[in-house]
N, C-alpha and C positions, 0 to 999 in steps of 0.2 A: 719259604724258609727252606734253607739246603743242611741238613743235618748230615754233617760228617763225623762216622765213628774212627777214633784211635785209641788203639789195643792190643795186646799180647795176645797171640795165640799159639796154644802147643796141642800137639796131636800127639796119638799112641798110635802105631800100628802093628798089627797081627799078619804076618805073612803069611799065606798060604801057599801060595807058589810064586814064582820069578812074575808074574804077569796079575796074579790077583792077590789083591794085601787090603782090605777092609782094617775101617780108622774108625774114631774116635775123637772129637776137636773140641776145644775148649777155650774162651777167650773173654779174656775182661779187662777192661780198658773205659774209657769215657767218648761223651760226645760233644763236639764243638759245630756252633751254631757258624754256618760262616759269613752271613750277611750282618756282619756288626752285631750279630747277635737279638740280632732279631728284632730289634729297635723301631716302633710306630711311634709317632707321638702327633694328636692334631690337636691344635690350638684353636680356639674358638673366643679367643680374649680381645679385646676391642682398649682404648683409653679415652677417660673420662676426667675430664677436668686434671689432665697431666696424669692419671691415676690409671693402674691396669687394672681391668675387673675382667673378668668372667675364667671359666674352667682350658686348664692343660689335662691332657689325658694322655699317659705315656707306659706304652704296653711294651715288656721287653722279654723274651725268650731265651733262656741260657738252658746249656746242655748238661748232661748230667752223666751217673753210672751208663756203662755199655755192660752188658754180657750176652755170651750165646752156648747151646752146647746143639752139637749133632753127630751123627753117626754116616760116615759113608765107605765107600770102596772106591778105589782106583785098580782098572781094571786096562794094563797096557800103559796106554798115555791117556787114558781116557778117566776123570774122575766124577764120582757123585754124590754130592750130601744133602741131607734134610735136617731140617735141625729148628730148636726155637732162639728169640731173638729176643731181649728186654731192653728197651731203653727207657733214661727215666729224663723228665723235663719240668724247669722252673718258669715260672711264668710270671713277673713282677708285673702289679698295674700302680701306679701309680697319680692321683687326680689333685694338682693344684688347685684349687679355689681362690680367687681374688674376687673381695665383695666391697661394699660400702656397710658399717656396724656403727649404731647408735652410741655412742659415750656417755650416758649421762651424767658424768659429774665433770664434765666441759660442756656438758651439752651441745656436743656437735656431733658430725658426721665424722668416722678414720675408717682409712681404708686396712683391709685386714686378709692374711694370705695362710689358707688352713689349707694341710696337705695329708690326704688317705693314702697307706700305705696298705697294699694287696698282695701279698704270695701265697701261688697255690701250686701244687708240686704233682706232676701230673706222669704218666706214663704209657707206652705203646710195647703191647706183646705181638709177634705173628713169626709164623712158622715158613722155613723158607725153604726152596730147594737151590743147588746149582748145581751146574753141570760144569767141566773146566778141561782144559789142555793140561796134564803136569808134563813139564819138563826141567 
């Protein structure tokens, strides 16, 4: 899965002198999954007498809030921040069932397609540094 954040970000800075200016950065935006969003599905379903039976299972990853805040300096052309990072993730699972169900007032066999619907809404903190050229 390749998680791509897109997001605004604004800085404050405090100059001290021509050459050392410590910031402030702030940014919130979202995240887009870029492999079709993150889409699994295996199929384990077989056909019986024309009829499909047995389980789909279909797991899909969508992106969610981005935000981050940190503190750094840029010191010349050199800069460097530390800062935390939250992104937030949905996780749909999805499980088709195709079965054979007793009818009793035909008293026969029909086939019958029941479907679990699963979201669970998940997310990832961690603290980052970087280092950078400004120009």
């Amino acid at each position: 899965m390749i998680a791509i954040p897109i997001f605004v970000n604004i800085k404050g800075f405090l100059p001290i002198t021509d050459k050392l200016r410590p910031f402030t950065t702030l940014s919130f935006g979202g995240t887009a999954i870029a492999n079709s969003n993150g889409k699994f599905i295996y199929d384990d379903t077989y056909y019986e007498d024309d009829y499909r039976v047995g389980n789909i299972y279909s797991h899909k990853i969508k992106g969610g809030f981005y935000c981050d805040w940190g503190v750094g300096i840029e010191y010349k052309l050199l800069s460097f921040t530390v800062g935390l990072q939250h992104q937030r993730y949905v996780q749909q699972d999805i499980d088709t069932d195709y079965y054979w169900d007793y009818n009793e007032w035909d008293d026969d066999y029909e086939i019958c397609k029941e479907i679990d619907y699963d979201e669970y809404k998940t997310f990832s903190n961690s603290l980052y540094i970087k280092v950078g050229i400004t120009f």
